[in-house]
N, C-alpha and C positions, 0 to 999 in steps of 0.2 A: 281636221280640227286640231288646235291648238292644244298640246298638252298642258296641264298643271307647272311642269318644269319648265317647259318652254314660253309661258307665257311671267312667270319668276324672273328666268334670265332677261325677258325683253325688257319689263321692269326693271334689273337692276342697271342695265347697261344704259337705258336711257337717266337714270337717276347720277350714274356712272360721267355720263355724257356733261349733264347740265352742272353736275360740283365743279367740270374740270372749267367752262366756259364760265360760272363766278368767278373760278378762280383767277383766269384771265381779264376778265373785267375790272375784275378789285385791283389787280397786278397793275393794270393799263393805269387807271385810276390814281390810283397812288403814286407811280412813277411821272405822271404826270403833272402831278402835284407839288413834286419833288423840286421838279423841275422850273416850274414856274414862280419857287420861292427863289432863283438862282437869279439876280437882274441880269447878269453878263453868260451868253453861252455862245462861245465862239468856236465856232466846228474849226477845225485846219485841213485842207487839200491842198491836191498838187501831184507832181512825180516827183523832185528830190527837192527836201529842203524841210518838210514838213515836222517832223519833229526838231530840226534845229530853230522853225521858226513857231513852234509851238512853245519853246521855253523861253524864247526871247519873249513872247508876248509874258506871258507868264512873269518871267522877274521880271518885267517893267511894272506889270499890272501888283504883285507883290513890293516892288520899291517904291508904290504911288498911294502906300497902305491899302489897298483894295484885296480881303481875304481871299487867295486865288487857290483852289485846285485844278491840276494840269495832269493829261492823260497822257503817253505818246506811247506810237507802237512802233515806230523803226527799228531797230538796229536791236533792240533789247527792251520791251515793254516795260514801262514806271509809269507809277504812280507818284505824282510829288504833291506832298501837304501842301498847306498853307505858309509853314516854316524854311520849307524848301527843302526838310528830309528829303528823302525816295524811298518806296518799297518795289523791288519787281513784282512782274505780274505775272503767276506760275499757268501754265491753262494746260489743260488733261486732253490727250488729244489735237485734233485741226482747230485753227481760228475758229470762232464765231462770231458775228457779228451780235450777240446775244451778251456778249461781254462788257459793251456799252452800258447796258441797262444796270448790271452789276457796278459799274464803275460810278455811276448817276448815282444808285444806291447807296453806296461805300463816301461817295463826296458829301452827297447832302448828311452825313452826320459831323461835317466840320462846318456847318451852316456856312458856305460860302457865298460871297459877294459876287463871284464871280470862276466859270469852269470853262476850263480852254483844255480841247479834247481832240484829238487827231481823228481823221477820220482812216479807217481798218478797211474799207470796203474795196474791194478791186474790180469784181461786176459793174456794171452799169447798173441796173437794177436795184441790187444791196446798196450802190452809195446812194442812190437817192431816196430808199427807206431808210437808211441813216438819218438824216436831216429830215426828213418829214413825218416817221414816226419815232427816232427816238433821242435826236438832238435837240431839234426844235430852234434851230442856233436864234440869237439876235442878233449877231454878227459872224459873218460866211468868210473866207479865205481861203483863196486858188495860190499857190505858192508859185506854179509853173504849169504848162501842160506841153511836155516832150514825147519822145516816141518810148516808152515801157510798156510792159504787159500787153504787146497788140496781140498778143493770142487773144484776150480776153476784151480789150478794151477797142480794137484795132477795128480793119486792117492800116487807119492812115491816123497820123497826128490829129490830125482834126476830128477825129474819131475818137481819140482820149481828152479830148479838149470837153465835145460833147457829153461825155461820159462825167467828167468831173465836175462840169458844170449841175448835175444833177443834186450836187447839196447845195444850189443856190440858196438860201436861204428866204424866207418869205415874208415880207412886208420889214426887212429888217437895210440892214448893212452889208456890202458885200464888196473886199478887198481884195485887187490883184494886182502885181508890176506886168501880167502878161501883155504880150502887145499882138503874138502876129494874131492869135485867135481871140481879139476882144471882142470882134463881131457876136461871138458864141454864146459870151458871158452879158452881155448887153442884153440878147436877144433873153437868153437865161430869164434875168433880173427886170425885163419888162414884164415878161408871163408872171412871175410871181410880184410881181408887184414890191421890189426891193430896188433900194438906191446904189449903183456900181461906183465903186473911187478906184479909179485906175491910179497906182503907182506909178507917174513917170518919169523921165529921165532927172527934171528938175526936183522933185524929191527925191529923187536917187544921190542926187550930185550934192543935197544937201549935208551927206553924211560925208566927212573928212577922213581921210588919209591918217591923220593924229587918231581918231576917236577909234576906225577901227584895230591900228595895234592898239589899244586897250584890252581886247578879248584875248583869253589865254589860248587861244585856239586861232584858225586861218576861217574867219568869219566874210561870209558877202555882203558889200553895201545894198544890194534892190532886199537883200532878205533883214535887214534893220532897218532900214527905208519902212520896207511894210510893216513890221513888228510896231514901228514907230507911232506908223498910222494910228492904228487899232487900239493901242494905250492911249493916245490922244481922246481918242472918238469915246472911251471911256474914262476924260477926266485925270488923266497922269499927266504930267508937265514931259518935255523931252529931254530936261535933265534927268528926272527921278527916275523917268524907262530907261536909260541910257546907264545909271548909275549901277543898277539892280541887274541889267545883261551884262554889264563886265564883272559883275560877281559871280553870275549864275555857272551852274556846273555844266558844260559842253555835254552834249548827247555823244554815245560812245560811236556813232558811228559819221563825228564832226569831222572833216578833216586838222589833223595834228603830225605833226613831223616827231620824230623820235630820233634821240641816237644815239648809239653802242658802239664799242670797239670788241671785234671778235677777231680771235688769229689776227692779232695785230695792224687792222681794216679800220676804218672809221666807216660807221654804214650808218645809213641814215634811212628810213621807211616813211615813207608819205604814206598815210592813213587814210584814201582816198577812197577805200575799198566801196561805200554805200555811194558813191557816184554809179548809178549802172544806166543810164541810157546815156548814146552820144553825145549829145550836145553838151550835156552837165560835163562830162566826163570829157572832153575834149578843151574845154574852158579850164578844170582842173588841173588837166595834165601840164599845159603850157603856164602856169600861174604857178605852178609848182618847179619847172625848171626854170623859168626865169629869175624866183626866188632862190636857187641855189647854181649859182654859175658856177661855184666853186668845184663839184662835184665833178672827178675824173672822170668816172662811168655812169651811163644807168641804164636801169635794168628797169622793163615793163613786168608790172608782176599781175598777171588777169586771174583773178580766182575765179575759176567754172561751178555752176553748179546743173549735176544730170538733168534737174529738173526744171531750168530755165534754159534752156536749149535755146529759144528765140533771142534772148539777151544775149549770150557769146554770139551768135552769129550778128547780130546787131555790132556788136565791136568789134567782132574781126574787120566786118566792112569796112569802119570808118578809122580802127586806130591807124591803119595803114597811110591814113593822109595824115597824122602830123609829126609832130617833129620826130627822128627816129631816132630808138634807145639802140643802146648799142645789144642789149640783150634781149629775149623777149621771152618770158614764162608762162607756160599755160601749166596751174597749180588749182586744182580740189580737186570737184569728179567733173565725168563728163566733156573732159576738157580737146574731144572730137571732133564736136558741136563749134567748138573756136578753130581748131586748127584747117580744120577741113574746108572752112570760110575763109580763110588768110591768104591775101593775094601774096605770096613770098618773094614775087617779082619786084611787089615794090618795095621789101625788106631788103634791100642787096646790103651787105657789112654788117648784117645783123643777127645773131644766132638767135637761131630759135628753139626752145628747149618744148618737149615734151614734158613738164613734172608731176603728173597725175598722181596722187597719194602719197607726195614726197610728204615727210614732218617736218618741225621747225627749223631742228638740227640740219638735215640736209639740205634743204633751201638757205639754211646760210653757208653754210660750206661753200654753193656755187656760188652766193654772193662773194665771199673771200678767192675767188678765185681770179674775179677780173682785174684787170688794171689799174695802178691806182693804189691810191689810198685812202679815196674818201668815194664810196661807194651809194649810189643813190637809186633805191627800187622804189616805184610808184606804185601801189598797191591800186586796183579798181575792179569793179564789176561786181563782186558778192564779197558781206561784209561774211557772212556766217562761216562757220569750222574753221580751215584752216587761214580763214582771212582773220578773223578774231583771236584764233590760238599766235599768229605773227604778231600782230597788236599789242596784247598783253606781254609777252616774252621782253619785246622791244620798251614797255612803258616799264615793266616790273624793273630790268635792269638796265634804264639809262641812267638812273641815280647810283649809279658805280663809278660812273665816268668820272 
């Protein structure tokens, strides 16, 4: 027989139980609510690009008067108002994918027209509850789908392709310049019953040579091609988007050149570091020395981190096929995981430095050592620690120069 106390407790935990599921229902409820006063919700995906084409959607969508709140989480989480402030975004602890709902929360008290929100998700699974229970987008966007995170998204391209396809969005809009995996996104955007507009070359080629120096930063034409789209499809002319992304503030982890004189060196840091898979990263590399022919030396500078272990071996593979620096840095942690991968054979004239835990100061030190007097390190692979601590150093004191 059931005791007096023990039949108490059943009572209370079931009472227990059912406050906590109101609570979730109202919660669900309300955020839902939220949401649906939002006409414009444009989730952003991809592997690299997504926060810098998160804000280009954003200032076009803000220079077309349309009030925008804009999420991104690469390189340094903000939040940007309406006005185009920013606040970072502090979180206690691992990611959550719960930080969405909060951010939906936080936007809908600037009654916006419109929220263009990166997608946080890396699972397969979480990005597709992203979008189907807590975006809800009206307009979807695939920025890219290359070889990152195959621990998690893998093991093959096509396997991240499917993975990101998962915030298709539904009965809505859905932008991408991808080409080799369009089959994915097709197949995607039939199931959910949502229209594909493929960026292609001929909108690519529409954006000029002139317009892009406009951007204070080293910006890509298929990633304003598409940004372009998506303000269009929402009623912005392609001046006004155009006008509002050569204002907007670059995401810090945009690529940007920088330059110092130290120990009497001109050195110059390509900020390339948030490139981490191949193909981004090898298109950067070469677009960046071709930009500076001028530069005596340069130096490959690959920030490791322990706990991306599959990413350095990914770049060891492939930086070995292009063009070859004269130096080559492996700098944060972990940096085993790259070297142990590095064919050295096809490095011949090219020193290879071990610099695991080196700080600012001594990482340039070696840079003043090489030849030359205009020095050029290509930063890639992790933006975070001591890829971020070179960044700042190089932006705080080029205005010395």
């Amino acid at each position: 027989m059931f005791s007096y106390y023990s039949i108490n407790g059943y009572w209370l935990l079931l009472v227990f139980t059912l406050l906590i599921l109101l609570h979730l229902f109202i919660e669900r409820y309300q955020h839902n609510k939220r949401l649906r006063r939002i006409k414009y919700r444009i989730h952003v995906n991809g592997t690299r690009g997504k926060s810098s084409v998160s804000r280009l959607i954003a200032a076009g969508l803000r220079s077309g008067n349309i009030a925008t709140v804009c999420k991104t989480t690469g390189t340094m989480a903000r939040f940007i108002k309406p006005d185009g402030k920013e606040e970072s975004i502090y979180r206690i602890g691992r990611t959550n994918i719960i930080e969405q709902v909060k951010v939906i929360k936080k936007a809908a008290k600037y009654n916006p027209e419109a929220l263009v929100i990166e997608c946080m998700a890396v699972q397969p699974l979480l990005q597709s509850i992203c979008e189907r229970k807590l975006v809800q987008s009206t307009h979807g966007v695939c920025v890219n789908a290359r070889a990152d995170h195959l621990d998690v998204m893998g093991p093959t391209e096509r396997d991240v392709a499917l993975a990101l396809a998962g915030t298709m969005t539904i009965k809505g809009k859905y932008y991408t310049p991808e080409t080799r995996y369009l089959d994915v996104f097709k197949m995607a955007a039939k199931d959910r019953g949502s229209e594909l507009v493929h960026i292609n070359d001929t909108d690519i080629s529409t954006v000029s040579d002139e317009e892009i120096k406009k951007f204070s930063y080293s910006e890509y034409k298929d990633n304003v091609a598409l940004a372009l789209k998506v303000c269009e499809a929402c009623g912005v002319s392609r001046d006004d988007a155009l006008k509002g992304m050569w204002e907007a503030t670059p995401d810090p982890g945009a690529l940007t050149l920088h330059t110092i004189v130290y120990k009497g060196k001109k050195i110059t840091l390509a900020n390339g570091f948030a490139a981490n898979d191949p193909d981004s990263t090898s298109t950067l590399w070469q677009k960046i020395i071709n930009e500076t022919p001028e530069a005596d030396s340069i130096i490959g500078l690959v920030n490791c981190r322990a706990d991306r272990g599959d990413r350095s071996r990914q770049m060891a593979e492939a930086i070995v096929d292009w063009q070859k620096p004269h130096v080559m840095m492996a700098i944060g942690s972990g940096t085993d995981y790259f070297l142990k991968n590095l064919d050295k054979s096809k490095l011949t004239n090219c020193q290879i430095v071990n610099s695991e835990g080196w700080n600012v100061e001594r990482i340039l030190d070696k840079f003043a050592e090489q030849n030359g007097q205009h020095i050029l390190a290509i930063g890639v692979c992790n933006i975070a620690q001591i890829g971020l601590q070179l960044v700042h150093h190089f932006s705080d004191h080029e205005e010395h120069l």
